[in-house]
N, CA, C and O atoms as a MOPAC input file, in Angstrom:
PM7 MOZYME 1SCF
protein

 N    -33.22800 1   -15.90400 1    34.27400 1
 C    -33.49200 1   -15.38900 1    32.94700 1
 C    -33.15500 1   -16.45100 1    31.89900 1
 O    -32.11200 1   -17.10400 1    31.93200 1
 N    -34.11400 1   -16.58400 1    30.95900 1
 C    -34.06400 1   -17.88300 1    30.08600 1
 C    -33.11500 1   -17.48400 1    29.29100 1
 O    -33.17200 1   -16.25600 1    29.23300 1
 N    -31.85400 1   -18.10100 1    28.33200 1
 C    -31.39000 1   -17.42000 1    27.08500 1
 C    -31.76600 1   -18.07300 1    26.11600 1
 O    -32.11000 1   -19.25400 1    26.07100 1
 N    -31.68800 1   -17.06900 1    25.06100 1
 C    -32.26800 1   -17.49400 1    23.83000 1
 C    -31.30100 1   -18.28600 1    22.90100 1
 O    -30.20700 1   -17.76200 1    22.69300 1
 N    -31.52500 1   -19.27600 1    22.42000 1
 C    -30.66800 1   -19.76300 1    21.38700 1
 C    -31.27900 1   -19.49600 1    19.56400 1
 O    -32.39300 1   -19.13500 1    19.18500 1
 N    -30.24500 1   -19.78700 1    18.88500 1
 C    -29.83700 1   -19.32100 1    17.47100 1
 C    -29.37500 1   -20.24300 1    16.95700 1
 O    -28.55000 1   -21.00000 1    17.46800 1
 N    -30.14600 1   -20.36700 1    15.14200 1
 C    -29.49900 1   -21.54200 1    14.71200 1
 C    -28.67500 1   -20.82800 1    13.35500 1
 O    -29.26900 1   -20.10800 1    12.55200 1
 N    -27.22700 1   -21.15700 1    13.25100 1
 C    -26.54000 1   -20.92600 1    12.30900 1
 C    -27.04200 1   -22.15600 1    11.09300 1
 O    -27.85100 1   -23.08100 1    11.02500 1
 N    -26.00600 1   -21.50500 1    10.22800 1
 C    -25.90200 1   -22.77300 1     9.02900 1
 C    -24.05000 1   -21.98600 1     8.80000 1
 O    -23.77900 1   -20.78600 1     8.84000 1
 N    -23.02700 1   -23.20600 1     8.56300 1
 C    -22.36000 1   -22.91500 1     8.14600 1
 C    -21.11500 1   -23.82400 1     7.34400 1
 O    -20.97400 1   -25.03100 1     7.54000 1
 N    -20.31400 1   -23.08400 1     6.48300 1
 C    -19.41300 1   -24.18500 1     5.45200 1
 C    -18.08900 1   -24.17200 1     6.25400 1
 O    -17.51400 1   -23.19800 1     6.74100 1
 N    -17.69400 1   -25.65100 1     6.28200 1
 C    -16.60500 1   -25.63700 1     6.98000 1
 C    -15.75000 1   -26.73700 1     6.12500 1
 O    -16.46800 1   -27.56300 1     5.56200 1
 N    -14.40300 1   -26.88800 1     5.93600 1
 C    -13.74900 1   -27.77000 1     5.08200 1
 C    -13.73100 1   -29.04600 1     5.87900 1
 O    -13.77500 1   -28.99300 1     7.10900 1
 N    -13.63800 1   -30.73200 1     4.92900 1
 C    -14.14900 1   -31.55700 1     4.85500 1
 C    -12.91900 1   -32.38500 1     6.14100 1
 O    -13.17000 1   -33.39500 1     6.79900 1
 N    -11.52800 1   -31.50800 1     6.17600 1
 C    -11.21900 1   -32.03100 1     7.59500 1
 C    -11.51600 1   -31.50400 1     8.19900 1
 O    -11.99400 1   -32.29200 1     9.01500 1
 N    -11.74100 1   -30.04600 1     8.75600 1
 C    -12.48400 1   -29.91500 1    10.20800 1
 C    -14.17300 1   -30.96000 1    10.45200 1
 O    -14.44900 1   -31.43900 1    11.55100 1
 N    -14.78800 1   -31.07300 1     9.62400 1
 C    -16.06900 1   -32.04000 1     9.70000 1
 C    -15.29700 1   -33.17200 1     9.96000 1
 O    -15.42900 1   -33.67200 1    11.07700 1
 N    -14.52400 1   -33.68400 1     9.17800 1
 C    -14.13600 1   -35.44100 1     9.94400 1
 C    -13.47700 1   -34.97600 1    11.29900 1
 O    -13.04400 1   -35.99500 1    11.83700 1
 N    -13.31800 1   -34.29500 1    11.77900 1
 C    -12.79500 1   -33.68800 1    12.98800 1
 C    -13.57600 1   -33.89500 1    14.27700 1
 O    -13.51200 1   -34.50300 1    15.34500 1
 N    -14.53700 1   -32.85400 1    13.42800 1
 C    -15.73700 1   -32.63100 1    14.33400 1
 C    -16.75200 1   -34.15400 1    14.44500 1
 O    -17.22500 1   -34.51000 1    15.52400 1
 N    -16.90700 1   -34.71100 1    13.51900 1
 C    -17.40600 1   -35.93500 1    13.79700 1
 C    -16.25100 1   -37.35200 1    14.71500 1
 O    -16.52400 1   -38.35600 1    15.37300 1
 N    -15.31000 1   -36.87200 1    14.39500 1
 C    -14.64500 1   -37.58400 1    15.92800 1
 C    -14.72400 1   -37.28500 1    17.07500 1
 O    -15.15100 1   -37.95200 1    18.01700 1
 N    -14.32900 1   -36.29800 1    17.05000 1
 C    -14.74800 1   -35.59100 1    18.36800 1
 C    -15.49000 1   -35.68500 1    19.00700 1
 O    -15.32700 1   -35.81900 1    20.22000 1
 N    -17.50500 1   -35.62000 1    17.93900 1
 C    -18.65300 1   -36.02000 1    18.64300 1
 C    -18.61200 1   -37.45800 1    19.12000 1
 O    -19.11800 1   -37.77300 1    20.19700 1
 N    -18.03900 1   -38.29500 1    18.36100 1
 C    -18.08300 1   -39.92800 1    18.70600 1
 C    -17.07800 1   -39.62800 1    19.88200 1
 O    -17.54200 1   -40.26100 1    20.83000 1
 N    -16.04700 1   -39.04300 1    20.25800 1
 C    -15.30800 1   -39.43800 1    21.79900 1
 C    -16.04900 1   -38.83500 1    22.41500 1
 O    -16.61600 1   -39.51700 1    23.26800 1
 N    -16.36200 1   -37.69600 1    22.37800 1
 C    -17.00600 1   -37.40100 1    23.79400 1
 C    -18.83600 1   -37.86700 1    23.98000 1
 O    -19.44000 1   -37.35900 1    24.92500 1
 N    -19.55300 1   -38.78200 1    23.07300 1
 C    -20.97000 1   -39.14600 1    22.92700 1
 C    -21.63900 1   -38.01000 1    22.96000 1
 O    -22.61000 1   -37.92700 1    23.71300 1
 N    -21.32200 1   -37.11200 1    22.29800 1
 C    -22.25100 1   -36.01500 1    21.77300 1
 C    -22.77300 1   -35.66100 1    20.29300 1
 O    -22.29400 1   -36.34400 1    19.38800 1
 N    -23.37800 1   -35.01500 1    20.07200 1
 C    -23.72600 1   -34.83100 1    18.63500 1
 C    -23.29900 1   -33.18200 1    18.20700 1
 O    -23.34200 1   -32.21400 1    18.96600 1
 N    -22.94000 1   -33.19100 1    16.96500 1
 C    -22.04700 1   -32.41800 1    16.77600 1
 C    -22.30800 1   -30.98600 1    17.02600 1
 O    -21.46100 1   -30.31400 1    17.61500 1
 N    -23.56500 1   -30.40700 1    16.56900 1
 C    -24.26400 1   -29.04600 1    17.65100 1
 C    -23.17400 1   -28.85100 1    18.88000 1
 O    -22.16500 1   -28.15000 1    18.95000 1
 N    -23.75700 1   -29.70600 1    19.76800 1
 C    -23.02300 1   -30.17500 1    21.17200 1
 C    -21.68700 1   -29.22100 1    21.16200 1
 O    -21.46900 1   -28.08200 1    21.57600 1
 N    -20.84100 1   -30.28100 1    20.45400 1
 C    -19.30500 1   -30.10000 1    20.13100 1
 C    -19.18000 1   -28.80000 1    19.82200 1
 O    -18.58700 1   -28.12500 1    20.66300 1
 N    -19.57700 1   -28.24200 1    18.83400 1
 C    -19.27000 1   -26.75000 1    18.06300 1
 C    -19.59300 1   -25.81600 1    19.51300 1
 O    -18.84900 1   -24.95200 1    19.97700 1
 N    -20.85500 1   -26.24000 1    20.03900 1
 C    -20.82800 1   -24.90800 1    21.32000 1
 C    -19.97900 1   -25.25700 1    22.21800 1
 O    -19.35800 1   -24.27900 1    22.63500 1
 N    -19.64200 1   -26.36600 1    22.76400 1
 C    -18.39100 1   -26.72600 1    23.70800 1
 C    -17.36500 1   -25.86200 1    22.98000 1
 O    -16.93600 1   -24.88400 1    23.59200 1
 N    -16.96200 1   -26.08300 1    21.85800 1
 C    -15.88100 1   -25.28000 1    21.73800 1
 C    -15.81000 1   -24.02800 1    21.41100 1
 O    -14.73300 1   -23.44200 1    21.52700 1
 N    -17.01800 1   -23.32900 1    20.90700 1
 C    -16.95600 1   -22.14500 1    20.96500 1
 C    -17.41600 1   -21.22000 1    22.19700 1
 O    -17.46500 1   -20.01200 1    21.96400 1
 N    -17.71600 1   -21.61100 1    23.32500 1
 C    -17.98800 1   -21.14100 1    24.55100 1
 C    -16.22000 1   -21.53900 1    25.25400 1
 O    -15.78300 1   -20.88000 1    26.19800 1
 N    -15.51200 1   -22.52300 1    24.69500 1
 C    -14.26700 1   -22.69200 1    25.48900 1
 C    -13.51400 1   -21.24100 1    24.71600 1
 O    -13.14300 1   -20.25500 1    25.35200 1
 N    -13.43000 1   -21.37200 1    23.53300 1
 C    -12.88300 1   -19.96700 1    22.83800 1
 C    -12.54300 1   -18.78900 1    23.30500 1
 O    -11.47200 1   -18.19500 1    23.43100 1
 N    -14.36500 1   -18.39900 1    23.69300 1
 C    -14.68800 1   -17.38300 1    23.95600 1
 C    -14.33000 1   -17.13800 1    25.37000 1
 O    -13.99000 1   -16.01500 1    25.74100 1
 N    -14.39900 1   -18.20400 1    26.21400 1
 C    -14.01700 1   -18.09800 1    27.91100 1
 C    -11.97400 1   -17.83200 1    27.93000 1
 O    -11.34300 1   -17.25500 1    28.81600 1
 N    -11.36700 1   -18.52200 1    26.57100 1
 C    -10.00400 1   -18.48200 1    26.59600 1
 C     -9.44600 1   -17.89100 1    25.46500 1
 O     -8.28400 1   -18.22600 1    25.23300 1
 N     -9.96900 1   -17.09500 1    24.69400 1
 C     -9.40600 1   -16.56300 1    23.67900 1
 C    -10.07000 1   -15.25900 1    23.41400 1
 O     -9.95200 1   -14.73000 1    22.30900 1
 N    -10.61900 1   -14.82500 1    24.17100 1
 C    -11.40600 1   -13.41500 1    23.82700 1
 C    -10.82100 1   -12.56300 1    23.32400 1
 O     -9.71700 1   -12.73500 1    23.83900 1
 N    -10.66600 1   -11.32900 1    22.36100 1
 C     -9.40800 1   -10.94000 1    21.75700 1
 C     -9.51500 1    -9.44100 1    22.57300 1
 O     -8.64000 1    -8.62500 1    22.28000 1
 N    -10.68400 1    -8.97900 1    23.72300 1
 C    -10.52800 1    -7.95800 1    24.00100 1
 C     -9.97600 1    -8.20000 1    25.51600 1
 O     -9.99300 1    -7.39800 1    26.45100 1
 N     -9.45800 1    -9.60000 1    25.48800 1
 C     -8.82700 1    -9.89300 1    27.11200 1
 C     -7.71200 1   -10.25600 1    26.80700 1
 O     -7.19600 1   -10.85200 1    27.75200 1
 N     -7.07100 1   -10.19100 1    25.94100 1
 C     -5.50500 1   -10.98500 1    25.30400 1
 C     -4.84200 1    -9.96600 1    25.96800 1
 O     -5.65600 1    -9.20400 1    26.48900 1
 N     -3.32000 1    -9.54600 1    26.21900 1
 C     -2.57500 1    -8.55500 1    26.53100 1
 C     -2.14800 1    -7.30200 1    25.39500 1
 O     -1.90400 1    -6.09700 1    25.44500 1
 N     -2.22400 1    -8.44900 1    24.28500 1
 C     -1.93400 1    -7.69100 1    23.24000 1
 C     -3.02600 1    -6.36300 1    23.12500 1
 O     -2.65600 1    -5.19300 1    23.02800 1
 N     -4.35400 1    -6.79100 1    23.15700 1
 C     -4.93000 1    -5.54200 1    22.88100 1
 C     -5.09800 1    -4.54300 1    23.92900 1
 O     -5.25300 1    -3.33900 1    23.72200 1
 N     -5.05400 1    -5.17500 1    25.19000 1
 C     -5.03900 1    -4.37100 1    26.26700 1
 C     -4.21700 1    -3.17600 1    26.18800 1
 O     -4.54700 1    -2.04500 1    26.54400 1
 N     -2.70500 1    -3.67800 1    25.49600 1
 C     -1.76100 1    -2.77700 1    25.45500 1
 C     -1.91900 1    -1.61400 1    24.36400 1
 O     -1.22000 1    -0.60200 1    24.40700 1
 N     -2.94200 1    -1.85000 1    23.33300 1
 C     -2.94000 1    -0.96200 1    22.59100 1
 C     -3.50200 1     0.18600 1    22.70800 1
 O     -3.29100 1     1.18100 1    22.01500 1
 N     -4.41400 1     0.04200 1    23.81400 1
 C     -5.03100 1     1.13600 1    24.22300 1
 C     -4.29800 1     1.84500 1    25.42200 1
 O     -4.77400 1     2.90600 1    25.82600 1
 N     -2.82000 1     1.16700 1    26.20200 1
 C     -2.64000 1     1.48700 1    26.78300 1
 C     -1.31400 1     3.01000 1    26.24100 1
 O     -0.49700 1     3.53600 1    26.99800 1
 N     -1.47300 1     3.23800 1    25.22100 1
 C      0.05800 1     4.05600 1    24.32200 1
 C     -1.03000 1     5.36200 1    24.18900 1
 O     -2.24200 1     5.23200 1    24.35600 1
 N     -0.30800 1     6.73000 1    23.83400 1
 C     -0.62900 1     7.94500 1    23.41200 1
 C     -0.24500 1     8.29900 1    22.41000 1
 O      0.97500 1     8.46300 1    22.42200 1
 N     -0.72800 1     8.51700 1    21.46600 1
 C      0.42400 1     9.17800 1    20.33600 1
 C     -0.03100 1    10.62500 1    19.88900 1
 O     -0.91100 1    10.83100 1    19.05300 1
 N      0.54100 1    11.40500 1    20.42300 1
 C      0.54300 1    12.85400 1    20.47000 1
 C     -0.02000 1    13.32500 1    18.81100 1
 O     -0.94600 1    14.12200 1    18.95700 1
 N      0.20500 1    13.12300 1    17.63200 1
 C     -0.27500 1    13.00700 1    16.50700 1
 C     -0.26800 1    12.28800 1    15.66500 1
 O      0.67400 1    12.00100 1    14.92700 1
 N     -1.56200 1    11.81000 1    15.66300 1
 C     -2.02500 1    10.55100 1    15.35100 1
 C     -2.15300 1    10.56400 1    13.70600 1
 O     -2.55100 1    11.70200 1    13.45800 1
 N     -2.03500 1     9.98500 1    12.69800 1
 C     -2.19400 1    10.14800 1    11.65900 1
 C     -3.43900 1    10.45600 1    11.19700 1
 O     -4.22300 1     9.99400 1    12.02600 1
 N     -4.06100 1    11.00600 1    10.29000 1
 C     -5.12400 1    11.20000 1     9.80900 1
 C     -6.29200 1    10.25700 1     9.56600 1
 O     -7.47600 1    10.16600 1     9.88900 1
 N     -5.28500 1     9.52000 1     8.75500 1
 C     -6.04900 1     8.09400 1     8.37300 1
 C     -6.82600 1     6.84500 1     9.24200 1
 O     -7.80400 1     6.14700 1     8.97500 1
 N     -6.00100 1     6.90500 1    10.28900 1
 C     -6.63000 1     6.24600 1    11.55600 1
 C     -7.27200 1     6.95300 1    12.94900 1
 O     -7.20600 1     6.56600 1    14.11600 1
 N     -8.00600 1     8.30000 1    12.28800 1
 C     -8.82100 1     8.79700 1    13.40200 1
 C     -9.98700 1     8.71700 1    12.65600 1
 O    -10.36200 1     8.94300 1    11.50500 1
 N    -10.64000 1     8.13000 1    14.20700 1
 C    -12.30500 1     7.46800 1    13.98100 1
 C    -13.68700 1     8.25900 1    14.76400 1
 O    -14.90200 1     8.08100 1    14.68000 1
 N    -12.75200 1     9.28400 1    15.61400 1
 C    -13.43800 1    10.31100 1    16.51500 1
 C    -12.70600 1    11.05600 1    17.83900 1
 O    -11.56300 1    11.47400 1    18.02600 1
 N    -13.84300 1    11.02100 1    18.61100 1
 C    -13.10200 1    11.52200 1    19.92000 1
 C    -13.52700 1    10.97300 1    21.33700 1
 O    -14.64800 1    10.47300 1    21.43500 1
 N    -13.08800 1    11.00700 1    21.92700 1
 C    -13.45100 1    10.10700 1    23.40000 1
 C    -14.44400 1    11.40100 1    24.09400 1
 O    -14.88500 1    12.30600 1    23.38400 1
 N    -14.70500 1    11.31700 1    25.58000 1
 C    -14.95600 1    12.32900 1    26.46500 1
 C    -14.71600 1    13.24900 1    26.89700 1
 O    -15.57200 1    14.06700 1    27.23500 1
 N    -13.22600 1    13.44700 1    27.05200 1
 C    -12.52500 1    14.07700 1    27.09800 1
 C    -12.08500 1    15.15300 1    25.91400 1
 O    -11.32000 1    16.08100 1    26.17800 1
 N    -12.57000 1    14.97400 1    24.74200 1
 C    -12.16500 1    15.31200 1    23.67900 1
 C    -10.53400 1    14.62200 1    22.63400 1
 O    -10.19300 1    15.13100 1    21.56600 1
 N    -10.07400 1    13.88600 1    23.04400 1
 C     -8.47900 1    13.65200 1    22.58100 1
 C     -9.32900 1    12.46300 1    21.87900 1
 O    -10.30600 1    11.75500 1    22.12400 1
 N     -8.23200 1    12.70200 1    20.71400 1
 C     -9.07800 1    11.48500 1    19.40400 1
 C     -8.93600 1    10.17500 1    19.65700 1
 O     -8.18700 1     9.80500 1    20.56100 1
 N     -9.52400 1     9.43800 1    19.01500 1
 C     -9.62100 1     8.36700 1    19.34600 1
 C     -9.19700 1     7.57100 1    17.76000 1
 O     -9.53100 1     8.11900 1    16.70900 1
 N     -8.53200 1     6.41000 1    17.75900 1
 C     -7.86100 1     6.11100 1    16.13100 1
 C     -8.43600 1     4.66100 1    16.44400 1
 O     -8.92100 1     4.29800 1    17.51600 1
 N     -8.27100 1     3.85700 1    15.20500 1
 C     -8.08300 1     2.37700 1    14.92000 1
 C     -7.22700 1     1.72300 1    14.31800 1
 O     -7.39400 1     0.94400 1    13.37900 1
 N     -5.75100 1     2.18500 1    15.13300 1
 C     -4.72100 1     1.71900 1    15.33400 1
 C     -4.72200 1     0.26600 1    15.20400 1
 O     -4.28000 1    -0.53100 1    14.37700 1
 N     -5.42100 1     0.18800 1    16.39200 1
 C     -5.57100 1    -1.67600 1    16.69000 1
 C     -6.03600 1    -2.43900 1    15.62600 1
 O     -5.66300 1    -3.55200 1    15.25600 1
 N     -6.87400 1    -1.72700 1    15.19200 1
 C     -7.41100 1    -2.68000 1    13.96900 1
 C     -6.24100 1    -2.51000 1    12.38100 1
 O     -6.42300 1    -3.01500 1    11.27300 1
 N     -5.33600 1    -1.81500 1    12.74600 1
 C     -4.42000 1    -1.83800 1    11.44800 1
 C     -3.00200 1    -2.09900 1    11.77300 1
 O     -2.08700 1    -1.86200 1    10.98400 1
 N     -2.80400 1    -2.72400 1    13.26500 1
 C     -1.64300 1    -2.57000 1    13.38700 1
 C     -0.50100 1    -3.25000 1    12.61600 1
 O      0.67900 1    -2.93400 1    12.76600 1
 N     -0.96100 1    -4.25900 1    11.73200 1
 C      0.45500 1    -4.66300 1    10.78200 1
 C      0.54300 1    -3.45500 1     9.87200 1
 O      1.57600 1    -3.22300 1     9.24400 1
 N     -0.50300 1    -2.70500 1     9.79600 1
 C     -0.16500 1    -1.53200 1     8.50800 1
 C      0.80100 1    -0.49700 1     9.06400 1
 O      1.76300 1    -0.04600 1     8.44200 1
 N      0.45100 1    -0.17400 1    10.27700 1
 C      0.99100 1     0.55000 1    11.05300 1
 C      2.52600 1     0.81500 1    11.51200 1
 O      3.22300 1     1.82600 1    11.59700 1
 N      2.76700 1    -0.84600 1    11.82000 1
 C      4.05500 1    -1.44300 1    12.35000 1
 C      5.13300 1    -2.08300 1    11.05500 1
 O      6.21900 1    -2.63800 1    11.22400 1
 N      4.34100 1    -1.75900 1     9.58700 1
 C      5.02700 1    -1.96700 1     9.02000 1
 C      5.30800 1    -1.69800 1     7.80800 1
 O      5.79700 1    -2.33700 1     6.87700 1
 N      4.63000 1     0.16600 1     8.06400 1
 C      4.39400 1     0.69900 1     6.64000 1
 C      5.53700 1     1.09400 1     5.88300 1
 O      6.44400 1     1.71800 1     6.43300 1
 N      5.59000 1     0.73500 1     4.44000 1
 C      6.69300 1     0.67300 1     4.05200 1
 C      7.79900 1    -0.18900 1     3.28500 1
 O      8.57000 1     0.18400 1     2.40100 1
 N      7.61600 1    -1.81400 1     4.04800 1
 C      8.49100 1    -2.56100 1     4.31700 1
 C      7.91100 1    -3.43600 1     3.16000 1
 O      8.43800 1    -4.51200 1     2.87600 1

């Protein structure tokens, strides 16, 4: 199966570009090149739905969940929140 490629355009500050243009000169690539090398390394080592951290967030119950962070309900019926997506609000409301 062929994949399709996509062309961005994007602004990046003037040291990551002298960056990225070293980079292309060590490894004899052109800078395209470089940006998908490293964003395919990212994505193979930084995925944020393979980290532990988030794993764990789904791994907790909280018997009543606040209002504000319910987003629906699963299969089962028991709600489902976006905890994860607020957890400094969460972990540090208040402070």
């Amino acid at each position: 199966m062929q994949q399709t490629s996509r062309q961005i355009t994007i602004t990046i500050s003037d040291t990551l570009y002298q960056w990225l243009l070293r980079e292309a000169q060590r490894r004899a690539q052109d800078i395209p090149a470089v940006v998908q090398s490293v964003l395919e390394h990212y994505v193979r080592h930084f995925d944020l739905i393979q980290t532990r951290t988030w794993q764990l967030c789904g791994a907790f119950t909280i018997a009543e969940p606040e209002p504000a962070y319910l987003v629906g309900s699963d299969e089962t019926g028991s709600p489902t929140t976006n905890y994860a997506e607020h957890v400094d609000d969460v972990l540090y409301k208040g402070s």
